[in-house]
Each structure stands twice: as C-alpha cells, then as structure tokens.
BAVEXTI-978115 format. One record per residue: residue in three letters; x, z, y of N, C-alpha, C in turn. Coordinates in steps of 0.02 Angstrom, whole numbers, padded with zeros to 5 digits, always signed. Example, Ala and Ser with C-alpha at 12.3 -4.5 7.8 and 13.67 -1.06 7.14 Angstrom:
<nuvexs>
ALA+00660+00390-00284+00615+00390-00225+00660+00390-00165 SER+00642+00354-00112+00684+00357-00053+00645+00394+00002 
</nuvexs>
This chain:
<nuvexs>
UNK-00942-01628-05187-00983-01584-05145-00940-01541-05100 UNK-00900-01513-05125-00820-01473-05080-00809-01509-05029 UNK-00792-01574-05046-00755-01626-04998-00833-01633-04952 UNK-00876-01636-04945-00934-01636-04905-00933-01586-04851 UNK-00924-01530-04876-00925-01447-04848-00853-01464-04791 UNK-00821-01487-04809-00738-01471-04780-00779-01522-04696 UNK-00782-01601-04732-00794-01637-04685-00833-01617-04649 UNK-00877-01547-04629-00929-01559-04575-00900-01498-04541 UNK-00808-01479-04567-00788-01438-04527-00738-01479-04462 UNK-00734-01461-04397-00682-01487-04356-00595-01482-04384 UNK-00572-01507-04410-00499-01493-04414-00472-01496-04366 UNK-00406-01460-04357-00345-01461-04298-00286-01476-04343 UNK-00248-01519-04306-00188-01571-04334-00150-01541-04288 UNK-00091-01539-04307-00020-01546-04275+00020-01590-04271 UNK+00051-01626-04223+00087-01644-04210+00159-01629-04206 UNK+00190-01671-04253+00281-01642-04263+00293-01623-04197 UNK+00340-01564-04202+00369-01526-04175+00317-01506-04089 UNK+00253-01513-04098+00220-01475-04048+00207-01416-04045 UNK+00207-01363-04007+00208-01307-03989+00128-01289-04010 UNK+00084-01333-03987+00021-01310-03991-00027-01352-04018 UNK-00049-01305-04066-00110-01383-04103-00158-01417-04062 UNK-00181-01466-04086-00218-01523-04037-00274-01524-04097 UNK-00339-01556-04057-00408-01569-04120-00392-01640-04134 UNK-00407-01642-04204-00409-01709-04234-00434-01724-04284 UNK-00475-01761-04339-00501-01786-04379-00487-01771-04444 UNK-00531-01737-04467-00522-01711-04525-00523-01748-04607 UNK-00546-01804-04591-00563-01861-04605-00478-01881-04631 UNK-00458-01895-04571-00394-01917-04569-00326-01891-04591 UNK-00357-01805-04577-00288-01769-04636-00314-01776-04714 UNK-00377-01772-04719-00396-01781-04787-00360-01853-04842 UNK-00365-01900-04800-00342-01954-04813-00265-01971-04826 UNK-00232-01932-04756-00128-01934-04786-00133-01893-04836 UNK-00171-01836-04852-00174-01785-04894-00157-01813-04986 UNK-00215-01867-04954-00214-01885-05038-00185-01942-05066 UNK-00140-01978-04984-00082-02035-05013-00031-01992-05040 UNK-00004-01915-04997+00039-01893-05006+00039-01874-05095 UNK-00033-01861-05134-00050-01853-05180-00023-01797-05237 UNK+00008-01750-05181+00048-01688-05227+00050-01646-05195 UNK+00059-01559-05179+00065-01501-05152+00100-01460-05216 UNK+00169-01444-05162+00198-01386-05215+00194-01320-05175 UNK+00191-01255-05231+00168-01195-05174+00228-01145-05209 UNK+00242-01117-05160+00279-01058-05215+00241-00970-05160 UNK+00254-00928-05220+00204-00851-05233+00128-00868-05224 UNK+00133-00932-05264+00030-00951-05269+00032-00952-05359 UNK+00022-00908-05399+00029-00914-05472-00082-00909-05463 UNK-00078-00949-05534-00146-00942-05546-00179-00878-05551 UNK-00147-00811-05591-00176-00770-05583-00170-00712-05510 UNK-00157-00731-05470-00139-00690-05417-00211-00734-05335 UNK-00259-00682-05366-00325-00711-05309-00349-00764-05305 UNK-00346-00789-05368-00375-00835-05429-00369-00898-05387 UNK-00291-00916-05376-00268-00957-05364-00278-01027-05399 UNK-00276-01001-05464-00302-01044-05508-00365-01106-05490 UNK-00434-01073-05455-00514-01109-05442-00485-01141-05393 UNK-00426-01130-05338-00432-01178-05286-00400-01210-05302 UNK-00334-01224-05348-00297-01255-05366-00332-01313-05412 UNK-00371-01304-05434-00414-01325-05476-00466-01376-05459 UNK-00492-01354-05371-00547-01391-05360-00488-01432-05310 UNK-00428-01407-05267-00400-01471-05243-00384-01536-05263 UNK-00349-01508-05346-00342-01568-05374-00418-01597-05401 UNK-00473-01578-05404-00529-01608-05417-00563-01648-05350 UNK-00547-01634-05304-00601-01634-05242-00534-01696-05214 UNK-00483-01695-05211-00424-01727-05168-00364-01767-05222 UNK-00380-01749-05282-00310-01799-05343-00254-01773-05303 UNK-00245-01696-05281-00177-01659-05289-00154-01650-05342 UNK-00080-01662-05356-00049-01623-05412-00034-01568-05385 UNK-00033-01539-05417+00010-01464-05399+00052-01425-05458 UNK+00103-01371-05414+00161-01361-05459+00156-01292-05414 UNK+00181-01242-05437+00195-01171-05410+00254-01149-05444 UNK+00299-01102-05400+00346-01078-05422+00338-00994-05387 UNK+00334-00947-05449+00307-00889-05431+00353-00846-05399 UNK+00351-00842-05316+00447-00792-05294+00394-00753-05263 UNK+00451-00701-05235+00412-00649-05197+00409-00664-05130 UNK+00387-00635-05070+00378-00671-04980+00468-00673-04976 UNK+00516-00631-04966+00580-00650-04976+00611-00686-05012 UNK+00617-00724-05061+00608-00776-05082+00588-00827-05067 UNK+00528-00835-05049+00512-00878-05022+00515-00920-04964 UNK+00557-00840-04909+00565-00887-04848+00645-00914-04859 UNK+00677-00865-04906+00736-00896-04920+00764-00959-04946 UNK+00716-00956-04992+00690-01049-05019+00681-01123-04968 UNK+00656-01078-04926+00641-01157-04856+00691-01162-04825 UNK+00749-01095-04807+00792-01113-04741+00850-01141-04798 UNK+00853-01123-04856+00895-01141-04907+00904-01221-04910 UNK+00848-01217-04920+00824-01312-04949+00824-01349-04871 UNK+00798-01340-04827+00799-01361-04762+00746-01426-04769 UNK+00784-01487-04774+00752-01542-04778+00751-01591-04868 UNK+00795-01523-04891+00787-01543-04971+00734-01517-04989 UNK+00668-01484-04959+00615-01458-04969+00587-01464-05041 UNK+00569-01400-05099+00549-01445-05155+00484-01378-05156 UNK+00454-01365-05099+00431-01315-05088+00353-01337-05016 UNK+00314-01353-05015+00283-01346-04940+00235-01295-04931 UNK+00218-01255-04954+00163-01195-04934+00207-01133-04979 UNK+00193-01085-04932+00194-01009-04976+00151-00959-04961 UNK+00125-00911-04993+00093-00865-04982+00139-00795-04952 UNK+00147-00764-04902+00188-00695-04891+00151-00645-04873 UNK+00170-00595-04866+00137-00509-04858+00153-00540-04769 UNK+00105-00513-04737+00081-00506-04674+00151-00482-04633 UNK+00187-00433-04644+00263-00409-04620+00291-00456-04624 UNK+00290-00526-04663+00361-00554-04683+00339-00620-04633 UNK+00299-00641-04624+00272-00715-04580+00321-00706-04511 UNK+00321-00652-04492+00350-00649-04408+00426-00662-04423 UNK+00457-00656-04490+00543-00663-04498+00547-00740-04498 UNK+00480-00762-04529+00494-00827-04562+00483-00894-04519 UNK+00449-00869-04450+00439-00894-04398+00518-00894-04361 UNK+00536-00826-04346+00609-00839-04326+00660-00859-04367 UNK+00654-00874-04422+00701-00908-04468+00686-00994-04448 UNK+00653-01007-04405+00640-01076-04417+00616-01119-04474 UNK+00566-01076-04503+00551-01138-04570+00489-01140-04579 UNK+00455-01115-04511+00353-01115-04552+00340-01185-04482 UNK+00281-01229-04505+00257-01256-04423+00181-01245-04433 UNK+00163-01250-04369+00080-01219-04346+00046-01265-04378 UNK-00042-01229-04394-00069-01260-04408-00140-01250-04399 UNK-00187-01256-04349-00246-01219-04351-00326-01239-04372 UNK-00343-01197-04420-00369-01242-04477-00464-01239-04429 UNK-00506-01282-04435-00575-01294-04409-00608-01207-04403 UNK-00579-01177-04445-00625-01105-04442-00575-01038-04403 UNK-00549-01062-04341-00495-01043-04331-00525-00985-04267 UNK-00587-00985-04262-00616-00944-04195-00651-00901-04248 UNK-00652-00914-04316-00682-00867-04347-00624-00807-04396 UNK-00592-00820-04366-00512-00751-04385-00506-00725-04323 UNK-00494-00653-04362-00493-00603-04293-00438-00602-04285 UNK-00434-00601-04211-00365-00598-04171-00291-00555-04208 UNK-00314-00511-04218-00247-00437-04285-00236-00489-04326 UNK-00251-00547-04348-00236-00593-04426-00237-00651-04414 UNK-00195-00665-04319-00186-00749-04329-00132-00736-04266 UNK-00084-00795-04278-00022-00789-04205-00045-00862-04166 UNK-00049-00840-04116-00082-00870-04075-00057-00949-04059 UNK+00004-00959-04093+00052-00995-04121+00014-01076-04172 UNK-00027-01024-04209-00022-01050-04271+00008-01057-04346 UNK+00079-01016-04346+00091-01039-04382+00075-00952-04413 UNK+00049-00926-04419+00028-00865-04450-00026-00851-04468 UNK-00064-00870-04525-00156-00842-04507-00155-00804-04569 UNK-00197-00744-04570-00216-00700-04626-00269-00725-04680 UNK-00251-00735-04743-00301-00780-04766-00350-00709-04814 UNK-00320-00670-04824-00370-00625-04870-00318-00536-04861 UNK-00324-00512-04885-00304-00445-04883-00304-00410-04942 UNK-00259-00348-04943-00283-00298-04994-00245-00241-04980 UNK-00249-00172-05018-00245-00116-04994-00210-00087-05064 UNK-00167-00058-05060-00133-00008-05117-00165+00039-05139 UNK-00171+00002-05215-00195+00054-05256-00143+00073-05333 UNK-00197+00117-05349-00155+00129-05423-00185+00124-05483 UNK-00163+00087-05542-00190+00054-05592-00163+00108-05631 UNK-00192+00141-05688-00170+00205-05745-00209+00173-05817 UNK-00160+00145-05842-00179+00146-05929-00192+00205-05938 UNK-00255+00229-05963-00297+00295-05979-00296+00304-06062 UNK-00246+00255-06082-00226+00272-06163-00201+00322-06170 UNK-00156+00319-06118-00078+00342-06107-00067+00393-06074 UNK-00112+00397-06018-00124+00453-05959-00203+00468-05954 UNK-00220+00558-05973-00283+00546-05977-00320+00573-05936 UNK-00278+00591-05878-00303+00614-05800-00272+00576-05749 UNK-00288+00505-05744-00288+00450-05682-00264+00500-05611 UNK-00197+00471-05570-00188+00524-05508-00249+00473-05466 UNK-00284+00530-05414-00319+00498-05374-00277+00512-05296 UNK-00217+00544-05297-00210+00554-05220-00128+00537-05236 UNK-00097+00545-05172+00003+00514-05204+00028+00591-05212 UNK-00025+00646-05206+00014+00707-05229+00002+00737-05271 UNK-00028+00676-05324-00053+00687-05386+00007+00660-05441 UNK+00048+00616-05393+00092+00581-05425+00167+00634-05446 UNK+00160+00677-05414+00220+00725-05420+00218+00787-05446 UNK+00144+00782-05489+00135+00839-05520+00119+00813-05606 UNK+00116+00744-05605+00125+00702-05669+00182+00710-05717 UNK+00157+00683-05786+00204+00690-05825+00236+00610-05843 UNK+00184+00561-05813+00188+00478-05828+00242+00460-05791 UNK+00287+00398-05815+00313+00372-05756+00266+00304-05705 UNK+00296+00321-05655+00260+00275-05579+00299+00213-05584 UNK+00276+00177-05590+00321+00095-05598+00283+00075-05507 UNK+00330+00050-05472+00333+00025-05396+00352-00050-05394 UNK+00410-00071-05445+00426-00136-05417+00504-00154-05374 UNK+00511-00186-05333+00563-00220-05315+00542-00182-05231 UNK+00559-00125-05193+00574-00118-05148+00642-00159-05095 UNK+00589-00181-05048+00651-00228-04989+00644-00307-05022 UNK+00610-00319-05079+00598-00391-05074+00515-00379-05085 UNK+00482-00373-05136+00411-00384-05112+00379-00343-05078 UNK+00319-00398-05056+00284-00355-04965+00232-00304-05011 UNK+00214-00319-05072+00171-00265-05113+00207-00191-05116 UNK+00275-00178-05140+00318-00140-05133+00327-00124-05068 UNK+00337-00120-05007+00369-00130-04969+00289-00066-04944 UNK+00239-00116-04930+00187-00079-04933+00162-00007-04948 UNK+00179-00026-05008+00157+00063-05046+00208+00105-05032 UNK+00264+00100-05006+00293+00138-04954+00260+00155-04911 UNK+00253+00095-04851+00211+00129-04815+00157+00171-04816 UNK+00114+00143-04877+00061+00211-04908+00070+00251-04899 UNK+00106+00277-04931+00121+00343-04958+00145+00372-04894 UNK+00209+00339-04861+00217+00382-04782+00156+00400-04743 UNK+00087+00350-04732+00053+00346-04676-00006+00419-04723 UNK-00004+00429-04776-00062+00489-04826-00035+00560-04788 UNK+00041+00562-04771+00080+00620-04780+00117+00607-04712 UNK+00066+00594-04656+00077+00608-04588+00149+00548-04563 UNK+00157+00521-04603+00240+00451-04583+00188+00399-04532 UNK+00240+00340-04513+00181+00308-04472+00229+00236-04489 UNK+00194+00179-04460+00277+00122-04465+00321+00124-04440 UNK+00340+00189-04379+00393+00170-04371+00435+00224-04415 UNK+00392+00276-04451+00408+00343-04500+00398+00345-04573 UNK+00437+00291-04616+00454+00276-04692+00465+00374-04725 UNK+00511+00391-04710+00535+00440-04729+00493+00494-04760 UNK+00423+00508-04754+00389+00547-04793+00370+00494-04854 UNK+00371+00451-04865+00351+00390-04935+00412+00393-04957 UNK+00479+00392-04921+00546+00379-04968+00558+00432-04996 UNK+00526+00502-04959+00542+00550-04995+00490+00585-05059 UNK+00420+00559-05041+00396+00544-05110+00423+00519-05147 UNK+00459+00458-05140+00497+00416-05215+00560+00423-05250 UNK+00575+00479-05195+00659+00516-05204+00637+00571-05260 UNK+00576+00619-05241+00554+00653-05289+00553+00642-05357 UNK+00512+00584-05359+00465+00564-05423+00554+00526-05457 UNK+00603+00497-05419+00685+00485-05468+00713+00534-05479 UNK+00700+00620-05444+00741+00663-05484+00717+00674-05527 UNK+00637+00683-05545+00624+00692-05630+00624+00636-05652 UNK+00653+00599-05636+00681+00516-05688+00595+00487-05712 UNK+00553+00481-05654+00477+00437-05693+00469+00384-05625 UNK+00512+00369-05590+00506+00303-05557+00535+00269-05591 UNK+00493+00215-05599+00509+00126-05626+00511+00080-05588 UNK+00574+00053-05580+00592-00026-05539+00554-00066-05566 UNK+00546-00084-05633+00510-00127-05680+00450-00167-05630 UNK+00433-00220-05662+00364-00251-05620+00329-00265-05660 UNK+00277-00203-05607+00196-00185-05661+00171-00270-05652 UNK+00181-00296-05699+00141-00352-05698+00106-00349-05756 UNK+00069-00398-05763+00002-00426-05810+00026-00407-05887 UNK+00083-00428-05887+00132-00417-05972+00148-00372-05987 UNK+00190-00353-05933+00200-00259-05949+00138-00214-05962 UNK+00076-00235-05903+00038-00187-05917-00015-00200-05982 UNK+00000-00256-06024-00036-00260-06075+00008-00264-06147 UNK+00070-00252-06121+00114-00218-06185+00099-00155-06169 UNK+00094-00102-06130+00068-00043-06143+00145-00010-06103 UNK+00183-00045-06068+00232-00019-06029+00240+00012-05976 UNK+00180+00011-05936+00144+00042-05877+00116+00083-05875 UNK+00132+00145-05869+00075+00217-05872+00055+00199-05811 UNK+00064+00206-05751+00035+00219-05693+00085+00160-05652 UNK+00049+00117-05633+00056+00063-05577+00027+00072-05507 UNK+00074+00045-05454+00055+00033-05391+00067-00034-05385 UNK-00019-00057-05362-00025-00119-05359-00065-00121-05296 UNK-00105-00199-05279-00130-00224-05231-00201-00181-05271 UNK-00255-00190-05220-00324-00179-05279-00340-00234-05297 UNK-00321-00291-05287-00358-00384-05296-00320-00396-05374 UNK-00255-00378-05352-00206-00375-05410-00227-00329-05479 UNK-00219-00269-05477-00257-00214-05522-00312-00221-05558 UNK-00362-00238-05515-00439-00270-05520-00440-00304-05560 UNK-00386-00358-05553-00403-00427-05588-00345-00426-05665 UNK-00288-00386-05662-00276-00359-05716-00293-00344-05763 UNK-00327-00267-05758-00383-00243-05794-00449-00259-05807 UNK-00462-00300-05786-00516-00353-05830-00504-00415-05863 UNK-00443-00441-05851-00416-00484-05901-00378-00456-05962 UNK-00333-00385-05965-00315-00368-06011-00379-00348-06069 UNK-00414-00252-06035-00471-00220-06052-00494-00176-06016 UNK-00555-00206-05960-00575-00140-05928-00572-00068-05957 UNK-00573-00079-06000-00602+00016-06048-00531+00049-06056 UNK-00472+00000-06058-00416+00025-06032-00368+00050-05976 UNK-00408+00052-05930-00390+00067-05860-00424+00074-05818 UNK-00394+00121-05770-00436+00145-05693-00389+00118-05619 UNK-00448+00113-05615-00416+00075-05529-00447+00121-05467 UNK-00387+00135-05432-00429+00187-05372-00375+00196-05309 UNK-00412+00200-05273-00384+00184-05208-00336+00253-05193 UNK-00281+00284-05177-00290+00344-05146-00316+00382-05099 UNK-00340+00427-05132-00401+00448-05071-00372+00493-05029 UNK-00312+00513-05015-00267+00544-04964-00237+00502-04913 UNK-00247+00429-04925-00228+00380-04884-00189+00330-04927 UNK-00222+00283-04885-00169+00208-04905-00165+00151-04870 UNK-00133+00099-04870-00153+00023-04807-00171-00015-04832 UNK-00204-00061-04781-00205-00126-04775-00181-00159-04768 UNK-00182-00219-04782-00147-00292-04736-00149-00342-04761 UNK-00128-00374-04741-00135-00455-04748-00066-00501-04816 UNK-00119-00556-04821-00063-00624-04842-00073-00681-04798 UNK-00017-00709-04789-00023-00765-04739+00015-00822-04750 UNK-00048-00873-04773-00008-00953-04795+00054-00960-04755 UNK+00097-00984-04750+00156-01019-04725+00180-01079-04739 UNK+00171-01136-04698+00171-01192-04714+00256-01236-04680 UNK+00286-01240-04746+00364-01271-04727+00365-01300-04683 UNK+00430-01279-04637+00428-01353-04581+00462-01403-04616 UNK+00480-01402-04684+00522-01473-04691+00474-01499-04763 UNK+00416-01494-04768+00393-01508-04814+00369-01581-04836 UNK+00386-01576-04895+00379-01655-04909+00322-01676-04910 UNK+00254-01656-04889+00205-01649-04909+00159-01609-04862 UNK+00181-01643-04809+00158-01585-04756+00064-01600-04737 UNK+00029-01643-04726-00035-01658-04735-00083-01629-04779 UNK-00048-01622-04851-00079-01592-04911-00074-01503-04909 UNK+00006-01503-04878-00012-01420-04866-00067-01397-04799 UNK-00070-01459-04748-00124-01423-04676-00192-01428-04752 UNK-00211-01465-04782-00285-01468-04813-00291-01406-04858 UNK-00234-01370-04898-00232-01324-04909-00249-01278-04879 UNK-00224-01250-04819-00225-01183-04794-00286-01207-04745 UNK-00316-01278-04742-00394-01307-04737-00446-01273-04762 UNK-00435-01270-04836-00489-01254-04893-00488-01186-04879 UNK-00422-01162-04911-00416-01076-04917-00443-01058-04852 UNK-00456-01065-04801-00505-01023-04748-00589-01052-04745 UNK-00580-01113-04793-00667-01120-04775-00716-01084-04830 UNK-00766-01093-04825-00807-01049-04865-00788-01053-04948 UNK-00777-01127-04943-00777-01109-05034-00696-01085-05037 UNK-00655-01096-04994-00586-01055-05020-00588-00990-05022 UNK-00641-00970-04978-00643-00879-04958-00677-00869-05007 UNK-00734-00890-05033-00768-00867-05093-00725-00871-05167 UNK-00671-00921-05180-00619-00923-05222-00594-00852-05204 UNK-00543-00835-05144-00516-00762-05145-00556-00692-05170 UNK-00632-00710-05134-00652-00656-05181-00683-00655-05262 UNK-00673-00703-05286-00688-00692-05351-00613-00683-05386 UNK-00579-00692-05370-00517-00669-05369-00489-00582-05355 UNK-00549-00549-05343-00525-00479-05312-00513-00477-05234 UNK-00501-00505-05201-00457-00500-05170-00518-00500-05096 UNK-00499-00470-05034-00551-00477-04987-00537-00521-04931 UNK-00567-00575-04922-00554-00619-04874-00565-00591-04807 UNK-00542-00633-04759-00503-00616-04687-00565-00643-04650 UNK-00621-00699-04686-00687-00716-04636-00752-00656-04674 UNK-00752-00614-04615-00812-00569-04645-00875-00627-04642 UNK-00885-00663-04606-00956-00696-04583-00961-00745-04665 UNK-00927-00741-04707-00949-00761-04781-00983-00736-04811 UNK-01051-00756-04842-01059-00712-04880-01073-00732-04951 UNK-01059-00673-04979-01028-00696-05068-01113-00680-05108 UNK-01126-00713-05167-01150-00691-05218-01160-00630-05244 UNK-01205-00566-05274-01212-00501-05300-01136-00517-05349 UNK-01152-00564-05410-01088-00538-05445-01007-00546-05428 UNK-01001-00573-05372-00944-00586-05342-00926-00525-05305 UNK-00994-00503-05270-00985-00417-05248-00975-00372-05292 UNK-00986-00382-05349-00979-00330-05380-00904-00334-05425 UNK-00870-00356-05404-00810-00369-05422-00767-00329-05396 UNK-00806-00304-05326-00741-00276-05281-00747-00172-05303 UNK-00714-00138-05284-00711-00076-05260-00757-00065-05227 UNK-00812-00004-05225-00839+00020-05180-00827+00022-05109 UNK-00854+00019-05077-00844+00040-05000-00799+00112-04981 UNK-00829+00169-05028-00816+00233-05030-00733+00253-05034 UNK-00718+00218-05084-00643+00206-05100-00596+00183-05059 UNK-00625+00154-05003-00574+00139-04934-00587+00190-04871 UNK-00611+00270-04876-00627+00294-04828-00562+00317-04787 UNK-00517+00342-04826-00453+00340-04803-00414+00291-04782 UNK-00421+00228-04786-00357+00180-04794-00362+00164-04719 UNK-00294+00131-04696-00281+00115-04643-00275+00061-04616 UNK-00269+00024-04590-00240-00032-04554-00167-00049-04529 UNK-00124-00076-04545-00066-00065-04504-00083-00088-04431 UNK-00056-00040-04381-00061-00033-04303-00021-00048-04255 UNK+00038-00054-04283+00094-00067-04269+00139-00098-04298 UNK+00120-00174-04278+00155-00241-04335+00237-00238-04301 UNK+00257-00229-04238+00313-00231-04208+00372-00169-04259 UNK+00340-00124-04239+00368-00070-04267+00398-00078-04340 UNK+00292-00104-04381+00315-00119-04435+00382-00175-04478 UNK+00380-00216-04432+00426-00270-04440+00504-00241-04441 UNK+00511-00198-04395+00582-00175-04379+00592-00112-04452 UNK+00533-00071-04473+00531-00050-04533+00564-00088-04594 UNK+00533-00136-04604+00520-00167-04676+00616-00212-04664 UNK+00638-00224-04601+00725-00246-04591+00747-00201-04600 UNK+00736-00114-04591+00796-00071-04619+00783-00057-04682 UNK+00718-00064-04707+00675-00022-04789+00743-00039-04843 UNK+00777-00082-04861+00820-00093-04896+00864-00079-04907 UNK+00914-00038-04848+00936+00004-04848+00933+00080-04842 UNK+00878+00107-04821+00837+00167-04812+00834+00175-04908 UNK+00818+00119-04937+00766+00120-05009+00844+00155-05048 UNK+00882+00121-05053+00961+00131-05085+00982+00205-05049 UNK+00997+00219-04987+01012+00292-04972+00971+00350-04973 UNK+00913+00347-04986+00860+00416-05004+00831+00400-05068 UNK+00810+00341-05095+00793+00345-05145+00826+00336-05225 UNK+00868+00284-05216+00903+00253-05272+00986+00293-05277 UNK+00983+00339-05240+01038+00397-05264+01017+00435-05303 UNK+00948+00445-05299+00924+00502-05352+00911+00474-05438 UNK+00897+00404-05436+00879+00363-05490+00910+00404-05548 UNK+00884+00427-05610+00920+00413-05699+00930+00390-05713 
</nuvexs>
C-alpha cells in the first residue's frame, strides 16, 4: 500500500554529476532501488525519530537491507570524504549547520524528491543536495527523582544544585545548538556565541557541567540530572524509559530551531536506494513516521492523527523559541565553536 502512495508521487532523478535535477520516473528509481537491494545510513539509529518504522517499512515495501552506523553530522561527513569511493556509507542524517560544509567538502550529490515544491524555501538549497526533513528545538529533560524543581529558563540552570550534562561541543549539531540557545535567551545572536559560552563557563566553575552523552542509557541508569536535548529526542526518551520520571520543557527565556538534513553520498554504493530513501522520508507516510517519532516534520500540509498529536509539546512551549536567521553567519559560528568551546569554557572544567 506504501509502494502505491510513493508511485502516484512525480519523482526527480539525477543524473551523475549534473548540476541540476531533471523529472523522471519513479517507477524506475523504485526498480534500481531494489536490484541495488541494500541502503546503509549512518546518524539514522532506530531510536532517534523512530527511524526504526521507516526502516522497517523500506525493507517491507522495497526488500532493502539496511545497516546504520550511529556517528554524529561530523563524523559523518568525515566518513564520506574519508572513504571517497570505498563508500561503506550512502545516506546520513546532519544538523542543518553542517550540510553547507559537506556540500563544500565534495561528498553529498542532489536529489529532488516529488514533494519538493512542498518545502519551504529556509529548508531546501536550491541545489538539491540539502533538504530539511523534520526539525527540533532545545530542550531540557530533568529526572525529577533526582531534581525536584525541573529548571524552566537557562537562568535557572545557574542557580541549581544538579549537574547539566551538554554532550560533545564542536562535533554534534545537538550540542553545538544549545549553545546557540542559550546565547540567542541572553541577547547573543549567530554571529554572538559568547553569552551561551559564558553560561557554560559558569555552570564548569561550580564543577556541574557534563561532557557525558545524555543518551537513552545514561538517562535510564539514573546518570543524568538535567539534560539538554532535542525535544523529539527527550520526548521519546522519557517515554521509553518512564514518563513519571521526567519533565520535558522547552526554555521559556528562549531557545532554537532547526533543521536535519538527509545527505546523500556522492560515492555511494547504493545510490538509487538512498534517492528512494530521502523519497519516502519527505512523503506523507515518511513525515508521519517523523512525527510519531517526536520529532516535527518540515511538510506542514501533513496532517497527523489526534494520538500522533498528542505526542508532541504544546504549542505554548515554543513561544519563545527562534528560528536560526542567519545560516551564513551561523555556519562561520559553528567553524570557530571548537575553539571558542576549549578557550572560555573547558579552562574552567573540574
């Protein structure tokens, strides 16, 4: 029935090494798709925007195998220019900042999928090889075992007694992010880190920042007082560990948005199976996969099920949050953040 839905969409094919996609038969990528009979993805893990249902119905709907190898967007573009034509890699998922490096690194090629007039212009390169497939916004996840006043704002975070676990600043775009958060709450902007680094410089002189990664394990060994996460991520956490164990909430002093954006290898062994991929993930049933997943897809004109809505965060909870406005800026940000992260913040570390 999937495979029905797809076919009565127009696909656009690419042509090796063309600049600009051409229309072509969807029919017909469907078909190399499933001689090629395999897709490997890497930062697509099953639990991360329930990667899992599409992974699930490709290989049901198309006899894909599939294999994932879980890296972060740096990683991952490092992985393609690494491997080149030893490709053991053809699709990745990256944070919205990292697609424009990975384009000038030479390793993504265009691809523009049948629902391609239905993405708004801010979440596609006109290119192709960039499209926004879903989004999410920094929030903060608080085991309420542990902490029994949840921070609701980031200047709640510096009057805490918990430690703040962040993650891997300068490699993941989740990290990388909640920087920006925290700068854009407390007047910073993208091209102005420095009020977020100096939130996190704070929170290392009383020794309660954690490098650690709030992930799924940690936060259900009970190692996580207070996480900064995606809300798709958090969301879907705390209802697989124990809702009754945790609060999820947006900061209501400010926080961002943004994007993830398939990236499809230019040297992929498997290049047909990855265009049907980043195929699905924009048509209705892939967008309805992202949001039962948490996570908020990039085609508003979907519309989901009551209990699929009710999966997400209130409306109310994003009155503050932002948009990034400045992807240029931001980009030239997130190339110095790595060193910015080590000279204001990681001097102060315990």
């Amino acid at each position: 029935m999937k495979a029905k839905r797809l076919v009565g969409v127009i696909g656009v094919m690419v042509c090796a090494g063309a600049a600009q996609a051409t229309v072509g038969d969807l029919n017909a990528l469907t078909q190399a798709a499933k001689k090629e009979g395999a897709v490997y993805s890497v930062g697509m893990p099953d639990d991360w925007a329930n990667w899992k249902d599409t992974w699930a119905q490709l290989t049901h709907n198309y006899g894909l195998d599939h294999h994932d190898t879980d890296l972060s967007s740096a990683e991952e573009i490092a992985k393609f220019d690494a491997e080149k034509s030893n490709a053991t890699a053809d699709i990745g998922d990256v944070g919205q900042s990292f697609c424009p490096l990975a384009v000038k690194r030479g390793v993504t090629q265009p691809y523009k999928p049948g629902t391609w007039n239905d993405i708004p212009d801010w979440a596609k390169s006109q290119d192709g090889n960039c499209i926004v497939d879903y989004t999410g916004t920094i929030a903060f996840i608080t085991n309420t075992r542990l902490v029994k006043n949840p921070p609701k704002t980031w200047a709640d975070l510096l009057s805490g007694k918990y430690k703040v676990t962040l993650g891997a600043v300068g490699v993941a775009a989740r990290a990388n992010s909640a920087v920006l958060a925290a700068a854009l709450a407390q007047g910073g902007s993208e091209k102005n880190l420095m009020p977020g680094l100096k939130l996190f410089a704070e929170l290392a002189k009383q020794g309660r920042l954690s490098l650690v990664d709030p992930s799924l394990a940690n936060l259900e060994k009970g190692e996580i007082e207070v996480g900064i996460l995606w809300d798709f991520t958090a969301l879907s956490y705390r209802d697989r560990i124990d809702p009754s164990r945790f609060a999820v909430n947006i900061p209501s002093d400010g926080s961002v948005t943004t994007g993830y954006t398939l990236i499809i290898n230019k040297y992929a062994k498997h290049p047909n199976a990855a265009k049907l991929v980043r195929e699905y993930v924009l048509s209705d049933a892939g967008q309805l996969n992202l949001a039962r997943g948490y996570a908020r897809p990039i085609r508003t004109s979907v519309k989901f099920p009551p209990d699929v809505q009710a999966k997400l965060l209130p409306a109310s909870e994003y009155k503050s949050v932002k948009p990034i406005q400045d992807f240029a800026a931001w980009d030239e940000s997130v190339k110095k953040l790595p060193r910015q992260w080590q000279d204001v913040v990681m001097v102060n570390m315990q």
